[in-house]
C-alpha positions as a printed NumPy array, in Angstrom:
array([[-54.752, -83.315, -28.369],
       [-53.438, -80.544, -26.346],
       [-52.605, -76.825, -27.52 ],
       [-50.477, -74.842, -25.561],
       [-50.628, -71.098, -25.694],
       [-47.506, -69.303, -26.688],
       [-46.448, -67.383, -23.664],
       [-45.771, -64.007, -24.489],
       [-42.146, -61.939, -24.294],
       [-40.48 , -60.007, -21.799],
       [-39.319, -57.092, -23.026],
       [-35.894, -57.621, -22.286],
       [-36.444, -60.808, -24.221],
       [-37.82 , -58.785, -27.417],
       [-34.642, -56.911, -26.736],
       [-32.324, -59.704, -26.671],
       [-34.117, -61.027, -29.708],
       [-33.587, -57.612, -31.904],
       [-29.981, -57.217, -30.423],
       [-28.824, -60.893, -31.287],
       [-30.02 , -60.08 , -34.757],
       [-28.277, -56.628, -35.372],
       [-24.978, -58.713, -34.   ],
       [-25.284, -60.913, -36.714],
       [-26.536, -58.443, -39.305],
       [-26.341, -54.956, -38.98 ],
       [-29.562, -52.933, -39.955],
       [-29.269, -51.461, -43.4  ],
       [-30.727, -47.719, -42.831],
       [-32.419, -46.049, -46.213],
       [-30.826, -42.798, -47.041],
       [-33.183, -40.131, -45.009],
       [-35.009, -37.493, -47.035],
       [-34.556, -34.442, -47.755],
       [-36.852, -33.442, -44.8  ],
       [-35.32 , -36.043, -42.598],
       [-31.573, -34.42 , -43.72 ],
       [-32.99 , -31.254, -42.353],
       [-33.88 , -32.25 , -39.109],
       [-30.355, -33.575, -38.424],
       [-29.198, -30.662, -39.235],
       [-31.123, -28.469, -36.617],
       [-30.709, -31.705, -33.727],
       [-26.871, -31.054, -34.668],
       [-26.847, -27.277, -34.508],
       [-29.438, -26.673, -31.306],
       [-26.782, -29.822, -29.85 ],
       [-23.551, -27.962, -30.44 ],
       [-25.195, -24.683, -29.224],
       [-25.343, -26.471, -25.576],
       [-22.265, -28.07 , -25.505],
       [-20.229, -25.27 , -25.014],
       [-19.168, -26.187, -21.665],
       [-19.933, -28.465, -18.468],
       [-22.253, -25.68 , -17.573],
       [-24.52 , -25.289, -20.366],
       [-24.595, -29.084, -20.888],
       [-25.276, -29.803, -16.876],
       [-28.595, -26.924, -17.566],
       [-29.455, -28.27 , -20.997],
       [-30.141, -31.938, -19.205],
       [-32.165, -30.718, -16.419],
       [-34.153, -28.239, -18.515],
       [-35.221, -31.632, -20.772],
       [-35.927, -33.42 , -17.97 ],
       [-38.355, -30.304, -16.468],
       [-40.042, -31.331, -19.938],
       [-39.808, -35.103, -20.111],
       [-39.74 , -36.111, -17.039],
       [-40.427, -39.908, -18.098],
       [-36.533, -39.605, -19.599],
       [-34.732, -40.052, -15.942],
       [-31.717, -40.248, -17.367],
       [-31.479, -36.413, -18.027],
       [-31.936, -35.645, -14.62 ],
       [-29.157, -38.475, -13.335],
       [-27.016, -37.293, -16.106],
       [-27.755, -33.294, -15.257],
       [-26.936, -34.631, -11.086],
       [-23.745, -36.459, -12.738],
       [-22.66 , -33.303, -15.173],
       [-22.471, -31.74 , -11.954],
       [-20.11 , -33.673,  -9.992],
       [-18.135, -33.502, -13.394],
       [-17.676, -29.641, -13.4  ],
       [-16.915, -29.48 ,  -9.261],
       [-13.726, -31.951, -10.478],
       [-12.648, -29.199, -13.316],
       [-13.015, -26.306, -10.494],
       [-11.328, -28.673,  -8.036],
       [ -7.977, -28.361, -10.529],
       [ -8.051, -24.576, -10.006],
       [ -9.164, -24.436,  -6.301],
       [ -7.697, -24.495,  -2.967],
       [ -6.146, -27.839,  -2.148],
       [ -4.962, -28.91 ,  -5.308],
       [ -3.241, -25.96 ,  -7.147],
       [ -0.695, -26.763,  -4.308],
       [ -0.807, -29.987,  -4.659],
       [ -0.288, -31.04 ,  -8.26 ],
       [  2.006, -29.559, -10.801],
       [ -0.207, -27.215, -13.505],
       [  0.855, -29.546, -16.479],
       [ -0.8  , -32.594, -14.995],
       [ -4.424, -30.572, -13.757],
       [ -4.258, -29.179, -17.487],
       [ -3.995, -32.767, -18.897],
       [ -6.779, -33.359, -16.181],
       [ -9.389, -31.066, -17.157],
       [ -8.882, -32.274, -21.282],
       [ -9.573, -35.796, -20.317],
       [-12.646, -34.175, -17.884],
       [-14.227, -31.807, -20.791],
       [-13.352, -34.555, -23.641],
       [-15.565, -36.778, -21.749],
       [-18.05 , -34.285, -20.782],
       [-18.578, -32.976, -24.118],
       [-18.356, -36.411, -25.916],
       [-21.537, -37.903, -23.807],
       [-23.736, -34.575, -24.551],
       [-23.107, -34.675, -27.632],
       [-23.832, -38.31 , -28.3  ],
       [-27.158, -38.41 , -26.097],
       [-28.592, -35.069, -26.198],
       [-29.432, -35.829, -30.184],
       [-31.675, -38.822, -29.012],
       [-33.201, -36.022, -26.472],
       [-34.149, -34.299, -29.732],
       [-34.957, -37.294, -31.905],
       [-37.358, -38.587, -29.099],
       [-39.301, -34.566, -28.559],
       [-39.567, -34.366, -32.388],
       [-40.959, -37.983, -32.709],
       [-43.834, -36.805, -30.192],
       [-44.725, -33.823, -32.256],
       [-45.032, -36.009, -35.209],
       [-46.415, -38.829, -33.037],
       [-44.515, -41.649, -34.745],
       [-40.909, -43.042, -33.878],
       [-37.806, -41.39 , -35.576],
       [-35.37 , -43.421, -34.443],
       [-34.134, -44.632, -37.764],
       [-32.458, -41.169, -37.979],
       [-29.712, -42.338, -34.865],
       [-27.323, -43.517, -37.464],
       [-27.231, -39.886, -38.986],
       [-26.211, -38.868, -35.808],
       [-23.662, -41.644, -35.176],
       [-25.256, -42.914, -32.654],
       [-25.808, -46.75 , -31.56 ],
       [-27.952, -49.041, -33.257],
       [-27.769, -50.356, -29.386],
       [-29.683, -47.246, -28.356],
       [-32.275, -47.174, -31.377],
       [-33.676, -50.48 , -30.372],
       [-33.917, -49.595, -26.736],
       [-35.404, -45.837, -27.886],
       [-37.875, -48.152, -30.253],
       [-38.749, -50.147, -27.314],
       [-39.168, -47.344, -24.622],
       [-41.771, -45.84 , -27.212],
       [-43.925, -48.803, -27.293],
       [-43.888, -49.86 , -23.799],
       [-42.421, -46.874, -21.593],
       [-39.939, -48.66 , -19.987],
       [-38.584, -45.936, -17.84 ],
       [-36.244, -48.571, -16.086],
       [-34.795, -49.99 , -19.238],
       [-34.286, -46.778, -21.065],
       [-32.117, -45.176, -18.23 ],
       [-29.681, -48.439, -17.839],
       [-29.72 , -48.411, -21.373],
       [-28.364, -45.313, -21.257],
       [-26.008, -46.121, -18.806],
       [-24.803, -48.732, -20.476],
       [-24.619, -46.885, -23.594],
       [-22.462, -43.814, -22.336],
       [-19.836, -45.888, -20.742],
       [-19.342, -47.993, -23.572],
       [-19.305, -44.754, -25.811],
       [-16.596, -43.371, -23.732],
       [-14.701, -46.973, -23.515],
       [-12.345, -46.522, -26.783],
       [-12.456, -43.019, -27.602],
       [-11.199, -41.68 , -23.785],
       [-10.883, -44.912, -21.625],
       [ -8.216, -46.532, -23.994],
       [ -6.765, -43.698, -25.957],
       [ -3.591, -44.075, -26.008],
       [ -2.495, -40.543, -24.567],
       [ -5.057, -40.074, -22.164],
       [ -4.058, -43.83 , -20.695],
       [ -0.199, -42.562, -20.223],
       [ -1.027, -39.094, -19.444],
       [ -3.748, -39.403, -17.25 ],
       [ -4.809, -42.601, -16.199],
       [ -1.702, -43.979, -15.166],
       [ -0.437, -41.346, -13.262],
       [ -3.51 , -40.333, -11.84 ],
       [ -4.516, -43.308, -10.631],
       [ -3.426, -43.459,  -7.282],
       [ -4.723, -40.149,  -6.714],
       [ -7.915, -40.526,  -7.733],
       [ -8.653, -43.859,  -5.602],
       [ -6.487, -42.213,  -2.096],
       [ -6.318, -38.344,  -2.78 ],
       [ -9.381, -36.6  ,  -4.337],
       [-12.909, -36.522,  -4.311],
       [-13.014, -37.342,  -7.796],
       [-14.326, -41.123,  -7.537],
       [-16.978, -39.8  ,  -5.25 ],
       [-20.379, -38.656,  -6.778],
       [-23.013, -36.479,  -4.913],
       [-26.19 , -35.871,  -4.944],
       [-27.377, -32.512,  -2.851],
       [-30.779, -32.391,  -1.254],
       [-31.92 , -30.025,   0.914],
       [-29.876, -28.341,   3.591],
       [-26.357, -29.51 ,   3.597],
       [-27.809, -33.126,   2.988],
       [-25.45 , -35.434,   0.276],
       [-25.697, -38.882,  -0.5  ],
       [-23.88 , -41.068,  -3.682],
       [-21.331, -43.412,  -4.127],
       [-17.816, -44.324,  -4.398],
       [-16.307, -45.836,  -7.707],
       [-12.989, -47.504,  -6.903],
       [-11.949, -49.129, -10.245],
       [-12.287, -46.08 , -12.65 ],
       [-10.505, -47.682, -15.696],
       [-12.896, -50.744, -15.735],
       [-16.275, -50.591, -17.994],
       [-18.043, -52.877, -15.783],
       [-17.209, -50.856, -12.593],
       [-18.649, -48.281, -14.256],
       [-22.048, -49.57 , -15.774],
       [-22.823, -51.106, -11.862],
       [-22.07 , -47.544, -10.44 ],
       [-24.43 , -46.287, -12.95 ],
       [-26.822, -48.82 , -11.612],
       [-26.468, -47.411,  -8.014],
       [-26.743, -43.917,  -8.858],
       [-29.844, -44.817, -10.512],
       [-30.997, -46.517,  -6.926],
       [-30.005, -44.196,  -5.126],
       [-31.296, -41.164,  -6.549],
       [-35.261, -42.351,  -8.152],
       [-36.026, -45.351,  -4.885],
       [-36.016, -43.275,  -2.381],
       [-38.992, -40.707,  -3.063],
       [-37.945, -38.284,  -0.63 ],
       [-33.903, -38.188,  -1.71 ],
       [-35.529, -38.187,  -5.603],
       [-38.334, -35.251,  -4.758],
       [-35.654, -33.186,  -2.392],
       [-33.137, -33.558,  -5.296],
       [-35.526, -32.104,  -7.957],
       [-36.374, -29.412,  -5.62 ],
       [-32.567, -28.785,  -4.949],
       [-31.456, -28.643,  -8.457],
       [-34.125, -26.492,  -9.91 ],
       [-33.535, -23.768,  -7.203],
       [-29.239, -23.777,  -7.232],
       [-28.175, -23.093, -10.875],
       [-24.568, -25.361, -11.548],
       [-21.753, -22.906, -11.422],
       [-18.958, -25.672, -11.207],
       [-18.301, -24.174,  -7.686],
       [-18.619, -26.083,  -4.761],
       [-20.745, -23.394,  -3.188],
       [-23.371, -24.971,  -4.943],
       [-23.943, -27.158,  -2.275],
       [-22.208, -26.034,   0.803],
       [-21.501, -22.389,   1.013],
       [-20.936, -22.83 ,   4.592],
       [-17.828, -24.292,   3.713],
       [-16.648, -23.168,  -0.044],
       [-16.86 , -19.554,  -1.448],
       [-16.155, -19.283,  -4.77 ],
       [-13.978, -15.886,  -4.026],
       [-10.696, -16.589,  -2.801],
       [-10.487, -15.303,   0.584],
       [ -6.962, -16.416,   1.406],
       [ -3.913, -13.452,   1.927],
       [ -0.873, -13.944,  -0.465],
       [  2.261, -15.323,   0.908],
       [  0.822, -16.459,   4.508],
       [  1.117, -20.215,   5.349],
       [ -1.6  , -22.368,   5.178],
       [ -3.777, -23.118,   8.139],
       [ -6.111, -26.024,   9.137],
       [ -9.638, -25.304,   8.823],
       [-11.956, -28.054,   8.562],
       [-13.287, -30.068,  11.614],
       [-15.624, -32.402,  10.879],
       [-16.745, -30.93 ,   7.809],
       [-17.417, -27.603,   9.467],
       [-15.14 , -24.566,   9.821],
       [-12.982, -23.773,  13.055],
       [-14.202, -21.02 ,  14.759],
       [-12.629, -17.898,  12.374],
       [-11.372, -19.481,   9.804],
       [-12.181, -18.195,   6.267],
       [-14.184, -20.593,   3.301],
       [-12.004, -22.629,   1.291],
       [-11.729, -21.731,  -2.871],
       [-13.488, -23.002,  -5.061],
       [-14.028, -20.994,  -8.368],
       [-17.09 , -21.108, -10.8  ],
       [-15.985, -22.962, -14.181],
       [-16.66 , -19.272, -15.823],
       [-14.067, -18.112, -13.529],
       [-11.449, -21.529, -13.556],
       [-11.525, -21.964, -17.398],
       [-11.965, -21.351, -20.772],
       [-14.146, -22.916, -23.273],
       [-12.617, -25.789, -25.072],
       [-13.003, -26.229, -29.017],
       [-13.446, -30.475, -29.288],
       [-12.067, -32.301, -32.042],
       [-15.458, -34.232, -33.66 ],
       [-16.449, -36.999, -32.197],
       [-14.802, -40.417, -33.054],
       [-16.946, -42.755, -35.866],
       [-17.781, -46.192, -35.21 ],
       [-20.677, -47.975, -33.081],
       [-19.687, -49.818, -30.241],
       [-22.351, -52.51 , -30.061],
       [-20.949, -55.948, -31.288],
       [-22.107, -58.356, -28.466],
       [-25.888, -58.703, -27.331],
       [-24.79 , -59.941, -24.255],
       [-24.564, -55.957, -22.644],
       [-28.745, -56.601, -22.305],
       [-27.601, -58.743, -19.346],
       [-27.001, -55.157, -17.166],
       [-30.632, -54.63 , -18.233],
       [-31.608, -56.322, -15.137],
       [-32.753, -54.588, -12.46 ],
       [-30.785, -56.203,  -9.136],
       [-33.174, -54.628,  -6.695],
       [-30.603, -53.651,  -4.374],
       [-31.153, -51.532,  -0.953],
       [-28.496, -49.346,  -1.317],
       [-28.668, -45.893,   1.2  ],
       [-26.27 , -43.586,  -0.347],
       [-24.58 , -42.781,   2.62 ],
       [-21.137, -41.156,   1.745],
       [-21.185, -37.848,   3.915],
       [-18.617, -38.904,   6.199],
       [-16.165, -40.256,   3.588],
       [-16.266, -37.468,   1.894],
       [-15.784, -34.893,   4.74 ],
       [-12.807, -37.436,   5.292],
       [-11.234, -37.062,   1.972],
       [-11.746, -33.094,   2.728],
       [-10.012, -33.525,   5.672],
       [ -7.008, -35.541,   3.943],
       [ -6.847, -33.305,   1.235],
       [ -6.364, -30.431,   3.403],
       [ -3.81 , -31.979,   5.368],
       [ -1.722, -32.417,   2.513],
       [ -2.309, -28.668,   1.735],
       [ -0.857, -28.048,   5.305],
       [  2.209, -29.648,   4.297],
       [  2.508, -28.517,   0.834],
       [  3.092, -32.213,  -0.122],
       [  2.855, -32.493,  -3.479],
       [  1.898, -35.271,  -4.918],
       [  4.505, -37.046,  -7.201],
       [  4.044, -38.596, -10.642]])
């Protein structure tokens, strides 16, 4: 008689195992103690205290990340945060307070912050949860549905702390941000009609919005393009490519560490290229516009185009709390898990000087863009 040795699990099959179970019946959580209560109530104060604005969020990610480097996703989402307070300045800056009406960038920057502040305040907790669980060294996960957050995310947090999955945990939190975001900004009703709709053809042809960059060195960028904003999946697979582009390539990944710990985020797009952007308006009231870009550098004499610090473009927003409710019903979202192993280079320079370049010509003409 033969015996035939039971082969042991992937770990994205021990995760599809645990998920398929929670889909069919949910976890029931004891009531923490009294110990326990207190410790959600300090993750929820120190979390509020740092979501004040893009700003402090986009610092509070990296400065995690300086200490938990194993948790990549703080620096991708500190590198994202970033791109997400250059759009908010962008509403106040040089190109497109002439081109769209001040109702519309206001509606804008809501639908910006909401989702800014929504994502911190969803995953920085499980920053917490994970840095106390080391001090204690044991897993206080349990304590995510406290916090409202995913039983999705408490199996993959469970998982990264037995085998140290980097990989898994980041796409995991990919996957969990953008379908946190889905229902509560995605399809709410007045952001859809208000935002989404009419913004959509300027977001795909118009602004830099759909592109996301990653600085490195001197004047270097690469990143990608999304091109179907309101669609999850779109999303998830840009996350996917961010990820590739930013931790494969050692020398983009080191030179982007490097970058970000020695250029503090302002929400200007000095940041980055203060050869082109100053974040003090140098332009003379009343005198007509005039072309200064050229290949992404300046014409010879012309002054820096605007483009504020968010200190200086707005004002900190007080958010409604955060929508209840769990997203994860189907176990088939472990399927993103995978990791597709693509070559992808990042290149998006010259698309980007190009949207620059379109954006100012539209300035030129003081065209503004209908709704």
């Amino acid at each position: 008689m033969f015996f035939t040795r039971n082969r042991e699990k992937t770990p994205l099959e021990s995760i599809t195992e645990e998920l398929k179970k929670k889909s069919k019946f949910p976890t029931v959580v004891p009531k923490p103690s009294k110990i326990e209560r207190m410790l959600v109530g300090q993750i929820t104060s120190k979390t509020r205290e740092h979501n004040l604005n893009n700003v402090t969020r986009t610092k509070a990610y990296l400065e995690f990340y300086l200490r938990h480097p194993e948790v990549q996703w703080a620096f991708l989402g500190h590198m994202v945060s970033r791109n997400g307070g250059w759009n908010m300045t962008d509403l106040k800056g040089e190109f497109l307070t002439r081109l769209v009406p001040k109702k519309e960038r206001n509606l804008f920057f809501s639908f910006l912050e909401r989702g800014n502040w929504l994502i911190f305040q969803d995953v920085y907790p499980q920053f917490l949860i994970y840095e106390e669980s080391l001090k204690q060294q044991k897993p206080l996960f349990h304590l995510f549905s406290d916090l409202n957050i995913s039983t999705f995310m408490e199996t993959i947090w469970n998982h990264f702390w037995r085998n140290q999955d980097i990989y898994i945990l980041t796409i995991a939190m990919v996957i969990n941000e953008q379908w946190y975001l889905e229902k509560r900004v995605i399809q709410n009703p007045l952001y859809q009609k208000e935002v989404l709709y009419k913004f959509e053809f300027i977001l795909q042809d118009w602004l830099s919005f759909n592109h996301i960059l990653f600085p490195f060195g001197s004047r270097n960028l690469v990143g990608q393009t999304l091109h179907q904003f309101e669609s999850l999946k779109e999303r998830i697979l840009l996350g996917k490519r961010l990820y590739t582009v930013l931790f494969k390539n050692k020398e983009v990944f080191n030179e982007s560490v490097k970058w970000a710990k020695s250029h503090p985020h302002t929400g200007s797009r000095k940041d980055y290229w203060p050869h082109l952007f100053n974040n003090v308006n140098e332009g003379i009231p009343g005198f007509a516009y005039q072309l200064r870009l050229k290949s992404c550098q300046l014409r010879e004499g012309a002054r820096k185009i605007y483009s504020p610090t968010l200190e200086n473009a707005w004002k900190n927003v007080s958010q409604k709390e955060a929508e209840k409710g769990d997203w994860f019903e189907d176990w088939r979202v472990v399927e993103y898990l995978t990791d597709d192993d693509e070559n992808i280079d990042g290149e998006i320079k010259n698309e980007y000087c190009k949207t620059l370049e379109r954006l100012e010509l539209a300035a030129l003409a003081k065209k503004a863009i209908t709704f």
